[in-house]
N, C-alpha and C positions, 0 to 999 in steps of 0.2 A: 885901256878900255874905260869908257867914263858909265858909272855905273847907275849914272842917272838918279840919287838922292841926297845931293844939292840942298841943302836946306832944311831936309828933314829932322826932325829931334828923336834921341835915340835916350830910355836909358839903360843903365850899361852897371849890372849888379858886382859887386865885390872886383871890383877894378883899380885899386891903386896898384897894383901890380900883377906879374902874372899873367895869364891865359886871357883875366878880364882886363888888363892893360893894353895887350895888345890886340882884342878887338877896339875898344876903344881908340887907340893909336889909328888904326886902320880905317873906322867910319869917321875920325874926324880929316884923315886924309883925303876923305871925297865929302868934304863940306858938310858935313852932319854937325847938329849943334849936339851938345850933353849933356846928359843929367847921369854923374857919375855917385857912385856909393858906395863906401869899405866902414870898417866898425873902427878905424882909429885914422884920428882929422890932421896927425901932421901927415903920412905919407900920401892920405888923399887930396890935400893940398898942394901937396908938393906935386904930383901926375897932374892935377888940374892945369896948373900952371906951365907945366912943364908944354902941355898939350897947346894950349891959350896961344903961348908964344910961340912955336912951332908950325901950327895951321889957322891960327887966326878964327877959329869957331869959337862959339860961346858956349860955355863950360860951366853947371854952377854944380854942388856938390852939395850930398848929405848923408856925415858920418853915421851912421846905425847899424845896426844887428838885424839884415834883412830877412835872418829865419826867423826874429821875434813880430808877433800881431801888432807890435808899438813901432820897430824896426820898418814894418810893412806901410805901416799906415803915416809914418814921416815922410818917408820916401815917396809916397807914390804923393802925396800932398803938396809934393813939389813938381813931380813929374807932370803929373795931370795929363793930358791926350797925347801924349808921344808916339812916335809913327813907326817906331822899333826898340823890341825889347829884346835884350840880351841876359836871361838867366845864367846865373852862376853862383856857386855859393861852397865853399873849405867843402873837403871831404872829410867824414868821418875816419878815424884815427885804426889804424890795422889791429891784428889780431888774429885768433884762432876762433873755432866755433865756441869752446866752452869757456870764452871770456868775457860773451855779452851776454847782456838779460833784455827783460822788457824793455825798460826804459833805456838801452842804449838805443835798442831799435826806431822806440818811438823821438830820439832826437834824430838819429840819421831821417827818418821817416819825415821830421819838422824841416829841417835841414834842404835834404835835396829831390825831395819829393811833392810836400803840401806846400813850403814856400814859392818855387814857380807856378804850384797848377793857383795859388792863390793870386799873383801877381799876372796871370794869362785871365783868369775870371773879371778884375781889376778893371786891364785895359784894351780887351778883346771888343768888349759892346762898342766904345768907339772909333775901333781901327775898323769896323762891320761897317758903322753908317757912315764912312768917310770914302767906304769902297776899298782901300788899303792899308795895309799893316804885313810888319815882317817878326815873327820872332824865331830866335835861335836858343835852343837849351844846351850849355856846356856839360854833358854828360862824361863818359869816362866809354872807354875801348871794352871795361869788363864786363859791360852790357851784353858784346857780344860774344867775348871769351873771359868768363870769370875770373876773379883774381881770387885764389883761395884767403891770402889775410887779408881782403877787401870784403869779406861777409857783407858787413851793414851797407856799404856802399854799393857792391854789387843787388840788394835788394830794393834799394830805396832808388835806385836809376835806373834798374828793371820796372819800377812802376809807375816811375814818370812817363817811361818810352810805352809802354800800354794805355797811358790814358793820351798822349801826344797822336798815338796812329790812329784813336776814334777820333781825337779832336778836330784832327787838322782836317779831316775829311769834311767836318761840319762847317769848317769857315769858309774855307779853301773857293767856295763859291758867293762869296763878299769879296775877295780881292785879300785875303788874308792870308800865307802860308807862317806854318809851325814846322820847324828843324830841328835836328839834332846835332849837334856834333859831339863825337867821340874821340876826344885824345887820347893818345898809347901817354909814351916816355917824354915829357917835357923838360926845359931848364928851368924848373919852377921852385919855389919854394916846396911843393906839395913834390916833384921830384926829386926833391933832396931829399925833405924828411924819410920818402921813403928806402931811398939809399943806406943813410941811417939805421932803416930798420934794419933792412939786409946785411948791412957790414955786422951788426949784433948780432943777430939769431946764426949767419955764419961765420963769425968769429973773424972777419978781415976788418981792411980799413976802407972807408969812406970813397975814398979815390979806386979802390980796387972794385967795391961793389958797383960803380956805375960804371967802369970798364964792364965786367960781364952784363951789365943791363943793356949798356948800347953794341954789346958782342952779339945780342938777343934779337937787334931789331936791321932790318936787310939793309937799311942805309949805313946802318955802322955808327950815329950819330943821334943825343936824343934833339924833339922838333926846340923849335923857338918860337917863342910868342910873336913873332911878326910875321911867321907865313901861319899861322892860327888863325892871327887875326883876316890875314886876308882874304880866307877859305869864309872867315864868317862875313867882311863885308859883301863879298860875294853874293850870300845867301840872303841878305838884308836887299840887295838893290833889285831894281825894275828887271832883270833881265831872269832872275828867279821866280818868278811868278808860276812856272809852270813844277816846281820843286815843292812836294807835299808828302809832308809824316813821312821825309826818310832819317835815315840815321847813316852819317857821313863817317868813317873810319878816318882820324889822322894821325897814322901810327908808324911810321916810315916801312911798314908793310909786314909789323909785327906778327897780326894776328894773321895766322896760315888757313884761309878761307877762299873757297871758291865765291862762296854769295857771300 
Protein backbone atom coordinates (compact mmCIF):
# COMPACT_ATOMS: atom_id res chain seq x y z
CA UNK A 1 0.00 0.00 0.00
CA UNK A 2 1.66 3.43 -0.90
CA UNK A 3 0.70 5.55 1.95
CA UNK A 4 0.77 8.62 0.11
CA UNK A 5 3.59 10.77 2.14
CA UNK A 6 6.36 10.95 -0.20
CA UNK A 7 8.19 13.85 0.77
CA UNK A 8 6.95 14.78 3.81
CA UNK A 9 9.09 15.73 6.97
CA UNK A 10 8.61 14.09 10.00
CA UNK A 11 10.22 14.47 13.46
CA UNK A 12 10.66 11.48 15.26
CA UNK A 13 11.48 12.08 19.27
CA UNK A 14 13.98 9.72 21.07
CA UNK A 15 14.74 7.50 18.09
CA UNK A 16 18.22 6.19 17.93
CA UNK A 17 16.69 3.16 18.99
CA UNK A 18 13.80 1.28 20.06
CA UNK A 19 10.12 1.90 19.51
CA UNK A 20 11.25 5.48 18.24
CA UNK A 21 13.70 3.68 15.58
CA UNK A 22 11.52 1.86 14.33
CA UNK A 23 8.81 4.36 13.42
CA UNK A 24 11.52 6.17 12.09
CA UNK A 25 12.63 3.12 10.03
CA UNK A 26 9.18 2.78 8.86
CA UNK A 27 8.26 6.54 7.51
CA UNK A 28 11.59 6.86 6.03
CA UNK A 29 10.51 3.66 4.19
CA UNK A 30 7.71 5.51 2.37
CA UNK A 31 9.84 8.53 1.55
CA UNK A 32 9.59 10.86 4.55
CA UNK A 33 12.65 13.04 5.12
CA UNK A 34 13.73 13.27 9.21
CA UNK A 35 14.47 15.19 11.79
CA UNK A 36 15.58 12.68 14.23
CA UNK A 37 16.40 13.27 18.25
CA UNK A 38 17.90 11.03 21.33
CA UNK A 39 20.08 12.70 24.20
CA UNK A 40 23.50 10.84 23.15
CA UNK A 41 24.97 11.80 19.41
CA UNK A 42 26.99 8.62 18.69
CA UNK A 43 24.10 6.13 18.52
CA UNK A 44 21.98 8.92 16.86
CA UNK A 45 24.42 9.18 14.45
CA UNK A 46 24.92 6.05 13.75
CA UNK A 47 20.57 5.22 13.14
CA UNK A 48 20.89 8.40 10.99
CA UNK A 49 23.05 7.02 8.75
CA UNK A 50 22.14 3.89 9.06
CA UNK A 51 18.65 5.14 7.65
CA UNK A 52 20.38 7.82 4.97
CA UNK A 53 22.01 4.71 3.33
CA UNK A 54 19.11 2.39 3.38
CA UNK A 55 16.18 4.57 2.04
CA UNK A 56 17.96 7.33 0.43
CA UNK A 57 15.77 10.25 2.63
CA UNK A 58 17.23 13.09 4.20
CA UNK A 59 17.98 12.74 7.73
CA UNK A 60 19.51 15.52 9.88
CA UNK A 61 19.74 14.97 13.70
CA UNK A 62 19.71 16.73 17.16
CA UNK A 63 21.15 15.15 20.22
CA UNK A 64 19.22 16.73 23.38
CA UNK A 65 17.18 15.99 26.27
CA UNK A 66 13.63 16.45 24.67
CA UNK A 67 11.82 16.59 28.14
CA UNK A 68 14.15 19.63 29.03
CA UNK A 69 12.59 23.63 27.95
CA UNK A 70 16.49 23.88 26.30
CA UNK A 71 16.11 19.99 24.80
CA UNK A 72 12.71 21.41 23.37
CA UNK A 73 13.62 24.54 22.01
CA UNK A 74 16.89 23.00 20.11
CA UNK A 75 14.95 20.55 18.46
CA UNK A 76 12.13 22.08 17.27
CA UNK A 77 14.68 25.08 15.95
CA UNK A 78 15.67 22.58 13.62
CA UNK A 79 12.56 20.95 13.01
CA UNK A 80 10.57 23.96 12.10
CA UNK A 81 7.08 23.13 10.14
CA UNK A 82 7.21 19.45 9.94
CA UNK A 83 4.20 17.67 8.55
CA UNK A 84 4.41 14.72 11.27
CA UNK A 85 5.39 14.44 14.71
CA UNK A 86 6.11 11.31 16.50
CA UNK A 87 6.20 11.85 20.51
CA UNK A 88 8.25 9.54 22.54
CA UNK A 89 10.28 9.86 25.46
CA UNK A 90 12.15 6.85 28.30
CA UNK A 91 9.59 5.93 30.76
CA UNK A 92 10.01 6.73 34.20
CA UNK A 93 11.89 3.95 36.25
CA UNK A 94 9.43 1.17 38.33
CA UNK A 95 8.56 0.96 41.75
CA UNK A 96 5.89 0.67 44.56
CA UNK A 97 3.60 3.41 45.67
CA UNK A 98 5.64 4.31 48.70
CA UNK A 99 8.78 5.03 46.84
CA UNK A 100 7.88 8.30 44.95
CA UNK A 101 7.31 11.63 46.29
CA UNK A 102 6.45 14.94 44.51
CA UNK A 103 9.18 15.54 42.58
CA UNK A 104 9.36 11.99 41.06
CA UNK A 105 5.80 12.75 39.91
CA UNK A 106 6.65 16.10 38.63
CA UNK A 107 9.57 14.54 36.32
CA UNK A 108 7.36 11.64 35.07
CA UNK A 109 4.87 14.51 34.61
CA UNK A 110 7.97 16.76 32.51
CA UNK A 111 8.72 13.60 30.91
CA UNK A 112 5.78 12.00 29.26
CA UNK A 113 3.11 14.16 29.73
CA UNK A 114 4.04 18.37 29.31
CA UNK A 115 6.86 17.44 26.95
CA UNK A 116 4.50 16.16 24.04
CA UNK A 117 1.46 18.46 24.88
CA UNK A 118 4.42 21.06 24.55
CA UNK A 119 5.90 19.88 21.24
CA UNK A 120 1.69 19.43 19.82
CA UNK A 121 1.29 23.41 20.98
CA UNK A 122 4.85 23.96 19.05
CA UNK A 123 3.78 22.61 15.87
CA UNK A 124 0.05 22.32 15.65
CA UNK A 125 -0.75 26.20 14.39
CA UNK A 126 1.11 25.25 11.30
CA UNK A 127 0.09 21.70 10.48
CA UNK A 128 -3.71 23.90 10.98
CA UNK A 129 -2.88 26.44 8.08
CA UNK A 130 -1.29 24.06 5.86
CA UNK A 131 -4.70 22.04 6.20
CA UNK A 132 -2.56 18.77 7.22
CA UNK A 133 -0.64 17.35 9.89
CA UNK A 134 -0.33 13.82 11.62
CA UNK A 135 0.85 13.13 15.14
CA UNK A 136 1.34 9.88 16.93
CA UNK A 137 1.91 9.78 20.88
CA UNK A 138 4.07 6.54 21.98
CA UNK A 139 2.10 5.96 25.16
CA UNK A 140 2.28 2.61 26.85
CA UNK A 141 -0.74 -0.42 27.11
CA UNK A 142 -0.96 0.63 31.20
CA UNK A 143 -3.00 3.49 30.03
CA UNK A 144 -5.56 0.92 29.56
CA UNK A 145 -4.64 -1.80 31.97
CA UNK A 146 -2.29 -0.26 34.79
CA UNK A 147 0.80 -1.73 35.57
CA UNK A 148 1.01 -1.60 39.41
CA UNK A 149 5.19 -0.83 39.40
CA UNK A 150 4.36 1.65 36.54
CA UNK A 151 2.59 4.24 39.16
CA UNK A 152 4.47 7.39 37.60
CA UNK A 153 4.15 6.17 34.26
CA UNK A 154 0.70 4.98 34.37
CA UNK A 155 -0.25 8.56 35.69
CA UNK A 156 1.63 10.73 33.47
CA UNK A 157 0.14 8.77 30.07
CA UNK A 158 -3.33 8.79 31.65
CA UNK A 159 -2.90 12.55 31.21
CA UNK A 160 -1.56 12.90 28.14
CA UNK A 161 -4.49 10.46 26.75
CA UNK A 162 -7.14 13.09 28.54
CA UNK A 163 -5.72 16.09 27.02
CA UNK A 164 -5.13 14.17 23.43
CA UNK A 165 -9.13 13.11 23.22
CA UNK A 166 -10.07 17.05 23.73
CA UNK A 167 -7.47 17.94 21.57
CA UNK A 168 -7.69 15.98 18.68
CA UNK A 169 -11.42 16.81 18.36
CA UNK A 170 -10.26 20.65 18.02
CA UNK A 171 -7.98 20.07 15.06
CA UNK A 172 -9.22 17.07 13.47
CA UNK A 173 -11.37 19.73 11.32
CA UNK A 174 -8.03 21.46 9.82
CA UNK A 175 -6.91 18.33 8.42
CA UNK A 176 -4.87 17.43 11.50
CA UNK A 177 -5.37 13.94 13.36
CA UNK A 178 -3.65 13.11 16.99
CA UNK A 179 -3.07 9.24 17.97
CA UNK A 180 -2.11 7.23 20.30
CA UNK A 181 -0.26 4.17 20.43
CA UNK A 182 -0.03 1.89 23.19
CA UNK A 183 2.63 -0.84 23.30
CA UNK A 184 2.36 -4.01 25.74
CA UNK A 185 5.82 -6.15 25.79
CA UNK A 186 8.52 -4.96 23.25
CA UNK A 187 12.22 -6.04 22.42
CA UNK A 188 13.32 -2.96 23.69
CA UNK A 189 15.75 -1.60 25.94
CA UNK A 190 12.73 -0.25 28.22
CA UNK A 191 11.66 -4.40 27.90
CA UNK A 192 14.53 -5.43 29.12
CA UNK A 193 15.22 -3.11 31.91
CA UNK A 194 11.98 -4.20 32.97
CA UNK A 195 12.74 -8.02 32.85
CA UNK A 196 15.46 -7.06 35.12
CA UNK A 197 13.19 -5.78 37.51
CA UNK A 198 11.17 -8.96 37.67
CA UNK A 199 14.01 -11.53 37.63
CA UNK A 200 14.95 -9.24 41.15
CA UNK A 201 11.84 -8.71 43.00
CA UNK A 202 11.13 -12.71 42.03
CA UNK A 203 14.24 -13.91 42.59
CA UNK A 204 14.81 -15.73 38.93
CA UNK A 205 17.05 -15.09 36.04
CA UNK A 206 16.78 -12.60 33.26
CA UNK A 207 16.06 -15.26 30.64
CA UNK A 208 13.39 -16.82 32.82
CA UNK A 209 11.51 -13.51 33.60
CA UNK A 210 10.73 -12.69 29.93
CA UNK A 211 9.80 -16.35 29.28
CA UNK A 212 6.87 -15.83 31.77
CA UNK A 213 6.37 -12.26 30.39
CA UNK A 214 5.92 -13.49 26.75
CA UNK A 215 4.02 -16.76 28.53
CA UNK A 216 1.59 -13.66 29.47
CA UNK A 217 0.87 -12.24 26.08
CA UNK A 218 -1.54 -14.58 23.50
CA UNK A 219 1.08 -14.39 20.76
CA UNK A 220 3.59 -16.24 22.98
CA UNK A 221 6.25 -13.55 21.76
CA UNK A 222 7.16 -9.91 22.73
CA UNK A 223 6.29 -7.19 19.53
CA UNK A 224 9.43 -5.74 17.65
CA UNK A 225 10.02 -2.32 16.65
CA UNK A 226 9.24 -2.97 12.95
CA UNK A 227 5.73 -3.80 12.98
CA UNK A 228 5.51 -0.79 15.61
CA UNK A 229 6.69 1.16 13.58
CA UNK A 230 4.50 0.20 10.90
CA UNK A 231 1.15 0.50 12.84
CA UNK A 232 2.50 4.10 13.26
CA UNK A 233 3.52 4.96 9.62
CA UNK A 234 0.09 3.89 9.07
CA UNK A 235 -1.34 6.33 11.13
CA UNK A 236 0.96 9.16 9.83
CA UNK A 237 -0.25 8.81 5.98
CA UNK A 238 -3.18 10.14 3.83
CA UNK A 239 -5.41 7.06 4.26
CA UNK A 240 -5.74 7.98 8.21
CA UNK A 241 -7.43 11.08 8.08
CA UNK A 242 -10.61 9.71 9.17
CA UNK A 243 -8.61 8.27 12.72
CA UNK A 244 -9.09 10.74 15.64
CA UNK A 245 -8.10 10.67 19.51
CA UNK A 246 -8.09 6.95 19.64
CA UNK A 247 -5.72 5.01 21.36
CA UNK A 248 -4.41 1.81 19.49
CA UNK A 249 -3.43 -1.21 21.77
CA UNK A 250 -0.19 -3.16 20.38
CA UNK A 251 0.23 -5.72 22.71
CA UNK A 252 -0.07 -9.17 20.98
CA UNK A 253 -3.53 -9.35 22.71
CA UNK A 254 -2.17 -8.79 26.29
CA UNK A 255 -4.59 -6.88 27.71
CA UNK A 256 -8.01 -9.06 28.27
CA UNK A 257 -10.60 -6.43 26.92
CA UNK A 258 -13.64 -6.26 25.11
CA UNK A 259 -13.37 -2.43 24.25
Amino acid sequence: MDMGITGKRALVCASSKGLGRGCAEALAAEGVNLVLNARTQGPLEETAEAIRAKYGVKVVTVAADITSPEGQTAVLAVAGDVDILVNNAGGPPPGVWSDWGREDFIKALDANMLTPIALMKALLPAMMDRGWGRIVNITSKSVKAPIAVLGLSNSARAGLTGYVAGTSRQVAGAGVTINNLQPGMHATDRGLSLAHKRAEDEGITVEDAMKEASAAIPVGRYGTREEFGAACAFLCSQHAGFIVGQNILLDGGEVNATM
